[in-house]
C-alpha positions in Angstrom: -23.2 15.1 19.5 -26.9 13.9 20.3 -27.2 16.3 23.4 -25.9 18.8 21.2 -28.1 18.6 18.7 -30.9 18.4 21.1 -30.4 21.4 22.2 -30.0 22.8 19.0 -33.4 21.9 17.8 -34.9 23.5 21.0 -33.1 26.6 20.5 -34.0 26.6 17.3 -37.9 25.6 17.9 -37.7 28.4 21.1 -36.4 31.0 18.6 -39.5 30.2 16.1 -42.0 30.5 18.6 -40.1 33.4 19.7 -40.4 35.2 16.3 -44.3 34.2 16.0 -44.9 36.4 19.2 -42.2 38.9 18.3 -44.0 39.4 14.6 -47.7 39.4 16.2 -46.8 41.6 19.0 -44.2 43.8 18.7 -43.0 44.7 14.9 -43.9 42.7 12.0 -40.6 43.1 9.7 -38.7 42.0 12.6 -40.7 38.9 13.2 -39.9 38.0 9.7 -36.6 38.5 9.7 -36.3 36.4 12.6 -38.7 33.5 11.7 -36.4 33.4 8.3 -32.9 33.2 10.0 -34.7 30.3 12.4 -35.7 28.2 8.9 -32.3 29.0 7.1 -30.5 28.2 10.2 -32.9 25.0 10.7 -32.0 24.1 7.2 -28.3 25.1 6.4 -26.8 23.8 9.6 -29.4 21.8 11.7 -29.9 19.3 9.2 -26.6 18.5 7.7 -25.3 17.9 11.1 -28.4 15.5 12.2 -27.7 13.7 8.6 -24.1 13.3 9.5 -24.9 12.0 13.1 -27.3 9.5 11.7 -25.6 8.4 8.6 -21.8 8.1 10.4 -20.7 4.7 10.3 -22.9 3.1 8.2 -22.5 1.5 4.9 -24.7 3.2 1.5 -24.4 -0.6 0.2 -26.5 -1.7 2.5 -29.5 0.3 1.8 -29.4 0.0 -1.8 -30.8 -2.6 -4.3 -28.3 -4.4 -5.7 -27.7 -8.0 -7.2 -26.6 -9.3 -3.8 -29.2 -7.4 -1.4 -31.8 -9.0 -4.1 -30.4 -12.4 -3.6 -30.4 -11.8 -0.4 -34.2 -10.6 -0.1 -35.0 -14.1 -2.2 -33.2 -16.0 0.1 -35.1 -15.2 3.1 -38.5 -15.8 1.7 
């Protein structure tokens, strides 16, 4: 999964700069069109995958202030 979404990111960073040169260059519509897929694409699938790779395993209790974790935080003072 983390070589996979390492080369996702560079596709997706090669198809951005792609569509910069393709827009300044060659046809401006079509730039657009592709610099917009690259950010939907970036956002819609990119990053829920990277959230689920990073967030698989581990508790939501853990990160969260409750009366424990605050007992816990006095504690260690």
């Amino acid at each position: 999964m983390k070589r996979f979404l390492k080369l996702f990111f560079l596709a997706l960073i090669s198809t951005l700069i792609y569509g910069i040169y393709y827009k300044t260059e060659v046809n401006f519509a079509a730039g657009e069109r592709i610099i917009g897929f690259t950010v939907l694409c970036g956002a819609f699938v990119f990053m829920p995958l990277f959230l689920y790779h990073r967030w698989n395993g581990k508790q939501l209790k853990d990160y969260t202030l409750s009366e424990e974790n605050l007992k816990k935080m006095r504690e260690e003072k």
